[in-house]
Every structure is written in C-alpha cells, then in structure tokens.
Backbone as CSV, one residue per row, in Angstrom:
resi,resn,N_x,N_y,N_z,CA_x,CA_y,CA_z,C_x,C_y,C_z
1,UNK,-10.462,-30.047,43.718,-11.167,-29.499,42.576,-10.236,-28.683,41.680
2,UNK,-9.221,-28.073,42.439,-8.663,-27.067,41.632,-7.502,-28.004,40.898
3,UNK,-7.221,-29.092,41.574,-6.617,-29.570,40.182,-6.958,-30.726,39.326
4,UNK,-8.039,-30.998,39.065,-9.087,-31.706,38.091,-9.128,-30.308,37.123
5,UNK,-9.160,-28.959,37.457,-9.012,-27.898,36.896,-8.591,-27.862,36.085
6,UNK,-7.286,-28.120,36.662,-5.752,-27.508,36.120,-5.327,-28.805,34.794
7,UNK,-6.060,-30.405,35.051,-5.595,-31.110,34.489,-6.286,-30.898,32.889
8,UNK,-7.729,-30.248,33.240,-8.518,-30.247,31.923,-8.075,-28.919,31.352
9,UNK,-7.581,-27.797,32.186,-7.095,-27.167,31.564,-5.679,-27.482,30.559
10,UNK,-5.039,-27.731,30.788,-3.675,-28.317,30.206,-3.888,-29.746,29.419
11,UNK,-5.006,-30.609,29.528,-5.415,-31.471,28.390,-6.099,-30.536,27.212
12,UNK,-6.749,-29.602,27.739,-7.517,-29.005,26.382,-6.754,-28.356,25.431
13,UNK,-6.077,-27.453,26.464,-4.438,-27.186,25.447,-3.302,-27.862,24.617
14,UNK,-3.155,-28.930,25.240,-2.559,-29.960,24.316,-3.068,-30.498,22.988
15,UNK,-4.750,-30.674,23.138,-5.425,-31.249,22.218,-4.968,-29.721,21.206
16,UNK,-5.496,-28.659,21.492,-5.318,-27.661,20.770,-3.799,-27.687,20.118
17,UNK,-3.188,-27.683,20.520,-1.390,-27.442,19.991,-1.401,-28.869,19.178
18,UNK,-1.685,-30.099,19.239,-1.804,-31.248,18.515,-2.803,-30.849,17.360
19,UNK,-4.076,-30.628,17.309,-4.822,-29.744,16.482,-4.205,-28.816,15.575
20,UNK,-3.833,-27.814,15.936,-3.177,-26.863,15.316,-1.637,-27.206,14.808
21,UNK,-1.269,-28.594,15.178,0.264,-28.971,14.337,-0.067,-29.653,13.258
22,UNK,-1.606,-30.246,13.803,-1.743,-30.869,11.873,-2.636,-30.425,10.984
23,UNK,-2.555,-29.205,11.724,-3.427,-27.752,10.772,-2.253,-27.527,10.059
24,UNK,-1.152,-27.293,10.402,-0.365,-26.750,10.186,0.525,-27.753,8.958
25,UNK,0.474,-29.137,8.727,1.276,-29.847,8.135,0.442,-30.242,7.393
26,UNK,-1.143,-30.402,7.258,-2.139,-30.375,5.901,-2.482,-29.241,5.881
27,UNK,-2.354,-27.920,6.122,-2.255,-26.694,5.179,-1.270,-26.960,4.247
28,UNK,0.385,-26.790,4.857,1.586,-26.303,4.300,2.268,-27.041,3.803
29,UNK,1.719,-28.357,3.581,1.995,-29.503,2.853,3.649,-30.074,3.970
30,UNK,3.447,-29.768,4.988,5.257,-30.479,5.307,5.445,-31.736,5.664
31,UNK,6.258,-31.899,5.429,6.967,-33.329,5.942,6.292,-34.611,4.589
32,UNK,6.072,-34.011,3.089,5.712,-34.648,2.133,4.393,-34.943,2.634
33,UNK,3.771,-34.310,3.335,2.392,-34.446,3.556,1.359,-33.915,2.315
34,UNK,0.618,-34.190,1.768,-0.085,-33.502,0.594,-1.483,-32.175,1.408
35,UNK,-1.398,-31.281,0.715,-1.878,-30.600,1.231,-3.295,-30.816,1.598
36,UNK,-4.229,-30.414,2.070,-5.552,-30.744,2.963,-6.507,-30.096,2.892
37,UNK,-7.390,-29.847,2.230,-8.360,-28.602,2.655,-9.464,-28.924,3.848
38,UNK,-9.319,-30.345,4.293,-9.932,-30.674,5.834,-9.048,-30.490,7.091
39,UNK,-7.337,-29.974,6.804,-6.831,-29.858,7.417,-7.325,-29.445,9.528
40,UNK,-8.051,-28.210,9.205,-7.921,-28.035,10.383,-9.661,-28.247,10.928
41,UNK,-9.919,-29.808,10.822,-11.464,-29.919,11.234,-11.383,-30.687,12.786
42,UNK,-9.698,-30.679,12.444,-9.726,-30.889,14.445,-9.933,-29.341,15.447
43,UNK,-9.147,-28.205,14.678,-9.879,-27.064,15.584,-11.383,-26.762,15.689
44,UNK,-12.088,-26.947,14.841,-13.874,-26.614,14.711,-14.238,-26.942,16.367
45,UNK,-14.347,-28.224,16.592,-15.207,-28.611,18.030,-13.819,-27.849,19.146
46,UNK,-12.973,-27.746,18.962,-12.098,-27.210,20.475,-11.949,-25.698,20.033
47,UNK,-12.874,-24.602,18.946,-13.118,-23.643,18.935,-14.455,-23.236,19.020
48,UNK,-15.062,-23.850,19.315,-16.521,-23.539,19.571,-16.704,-23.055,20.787
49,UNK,-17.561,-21.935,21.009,-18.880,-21.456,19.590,-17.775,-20.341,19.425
50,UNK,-17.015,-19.963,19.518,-16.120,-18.376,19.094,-15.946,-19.224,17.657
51,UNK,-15.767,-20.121,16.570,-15.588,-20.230,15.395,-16.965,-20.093,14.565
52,UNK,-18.197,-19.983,15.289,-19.427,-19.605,14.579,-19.146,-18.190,14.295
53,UNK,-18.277,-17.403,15.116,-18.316,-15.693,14.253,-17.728,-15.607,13.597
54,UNK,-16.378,-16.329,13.270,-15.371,-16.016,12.216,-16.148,-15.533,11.003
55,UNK,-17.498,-16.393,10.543,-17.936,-15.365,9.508,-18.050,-13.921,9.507
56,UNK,-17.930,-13.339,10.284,-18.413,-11.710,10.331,-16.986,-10.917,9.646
57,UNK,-15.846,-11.394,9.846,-14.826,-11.002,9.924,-14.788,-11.164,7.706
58,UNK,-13.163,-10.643,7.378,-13.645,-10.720,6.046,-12.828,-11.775,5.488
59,UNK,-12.799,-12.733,4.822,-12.602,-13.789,4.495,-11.010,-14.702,4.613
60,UNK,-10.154,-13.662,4.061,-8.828,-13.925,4.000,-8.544,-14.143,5.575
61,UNK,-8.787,-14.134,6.673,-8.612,-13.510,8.217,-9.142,-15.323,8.824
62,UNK,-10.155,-15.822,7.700,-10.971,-16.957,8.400,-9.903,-17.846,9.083
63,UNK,-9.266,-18.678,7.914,-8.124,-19.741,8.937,-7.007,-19.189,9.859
64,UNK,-6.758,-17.886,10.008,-6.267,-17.764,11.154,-7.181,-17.894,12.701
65,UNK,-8.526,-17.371,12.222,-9.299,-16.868,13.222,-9.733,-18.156,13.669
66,UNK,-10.159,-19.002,12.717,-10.378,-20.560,13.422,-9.345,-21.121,13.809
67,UNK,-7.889,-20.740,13.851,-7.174,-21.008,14.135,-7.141,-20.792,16.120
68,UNK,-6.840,-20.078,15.807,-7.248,-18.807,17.181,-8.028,-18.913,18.282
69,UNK,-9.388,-19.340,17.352,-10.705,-19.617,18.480,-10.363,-20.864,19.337
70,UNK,-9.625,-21.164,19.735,-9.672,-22.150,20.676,-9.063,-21.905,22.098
71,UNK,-8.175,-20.545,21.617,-7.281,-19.939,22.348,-8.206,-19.300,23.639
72,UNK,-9.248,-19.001,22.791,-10.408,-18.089,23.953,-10.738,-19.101,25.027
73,UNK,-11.241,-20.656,24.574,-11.575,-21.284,25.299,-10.426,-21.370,26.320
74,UNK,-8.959,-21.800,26.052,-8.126,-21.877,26.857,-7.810,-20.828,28.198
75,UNK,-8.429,-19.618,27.331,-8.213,-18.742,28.249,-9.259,-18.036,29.279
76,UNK,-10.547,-18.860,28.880,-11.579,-19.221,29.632,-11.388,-20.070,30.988
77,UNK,-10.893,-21.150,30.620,-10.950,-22.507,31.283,-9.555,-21.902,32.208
78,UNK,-8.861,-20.871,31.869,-7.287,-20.487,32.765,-8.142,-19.623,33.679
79,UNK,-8.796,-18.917,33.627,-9.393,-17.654,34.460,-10.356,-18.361,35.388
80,UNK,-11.146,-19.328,34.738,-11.954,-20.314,35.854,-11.388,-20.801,36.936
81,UNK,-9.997,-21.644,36.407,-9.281,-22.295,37.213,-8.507,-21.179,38.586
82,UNK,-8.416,-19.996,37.950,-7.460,-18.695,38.932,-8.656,-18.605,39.834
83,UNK,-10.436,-18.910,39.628,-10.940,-18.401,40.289,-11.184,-18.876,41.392
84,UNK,-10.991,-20.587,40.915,-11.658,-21.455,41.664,-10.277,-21.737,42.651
85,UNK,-8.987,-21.028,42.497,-8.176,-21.342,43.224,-8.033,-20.221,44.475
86,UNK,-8.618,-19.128,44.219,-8.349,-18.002,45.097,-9.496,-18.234,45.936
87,UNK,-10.755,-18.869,45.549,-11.958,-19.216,46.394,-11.937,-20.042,47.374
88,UNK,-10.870,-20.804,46.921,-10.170,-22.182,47.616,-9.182,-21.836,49.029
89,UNK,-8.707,-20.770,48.394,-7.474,-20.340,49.437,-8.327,-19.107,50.227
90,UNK,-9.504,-18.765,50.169,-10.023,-18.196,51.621,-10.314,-18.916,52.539
C-alpha cells in the first residue's frame, strides 16, 4: 500500500511541475511561444478545492496562489503517505 502511495504521490507532482512549466511558457511567452491567458488551466483541477479561495486574497497575489494551490495537495498526499508508512512499520 505504501507504495501505490508513494507512486501517486510522485505522479501527482510531476503532473504539477509539467502544469506549472506550461504555466510558465504561456504566461511569459518563452521559447516564441505566444502568450496565453488559458495558460495555467492545467493547475485549476490539480489545485482544487485550495484554488476556490484564491478569491479572498487581493487580486495581483491570484496567479501565484493558483499557482501554489497544488502544492497543498502534494503536501497532503506526502503526510498521508508518512502516515500510512509508520502504521505499516508497527
């Protein structure tokens, strides 16, 4: 179990860092890429639900914070996995 864990943990992260590289190249226009304003609609579903609050926050802050929100999940799915491994090893 604990490493079916470990594998979805480290697939979800990848998707995220792949996500967030072509956030990053239809924001900032690189590599003659034209810039994007759908750029980062691959983070939305691998930041959910922490990207439903970004509204609260004040506007300029948003695309980092959706940036971001996915990070929580990762670090969700890391603390699960620590738990389910120390439960394992009693």
């Amino acid at each position: 179990m604990t490493r079916a864990c470990t594998i979805v943990t480290v697939g979800f992260a990848l998707l995220y860092l792949v996500a967030l590289g072509l956030f990053a190249v239809g924001t900032l226009g690189l590599f003659g890429a034209e810039r994007d304003p759908l750029a980062g609609v691959f983070l939305i579903p691998l930041g959910l639900p922490w990207n439903r609050l970004v509204d609260t926050f004040p506007e300029p802050l948003w695309p980092w914070l959706a940036a971001a929100a996915p990070l929580l999940n990762v670090a969700i799915l890391t603390a699960l996995c620590r738990i389910l491994r120390r439960r394992r090893a009693r």
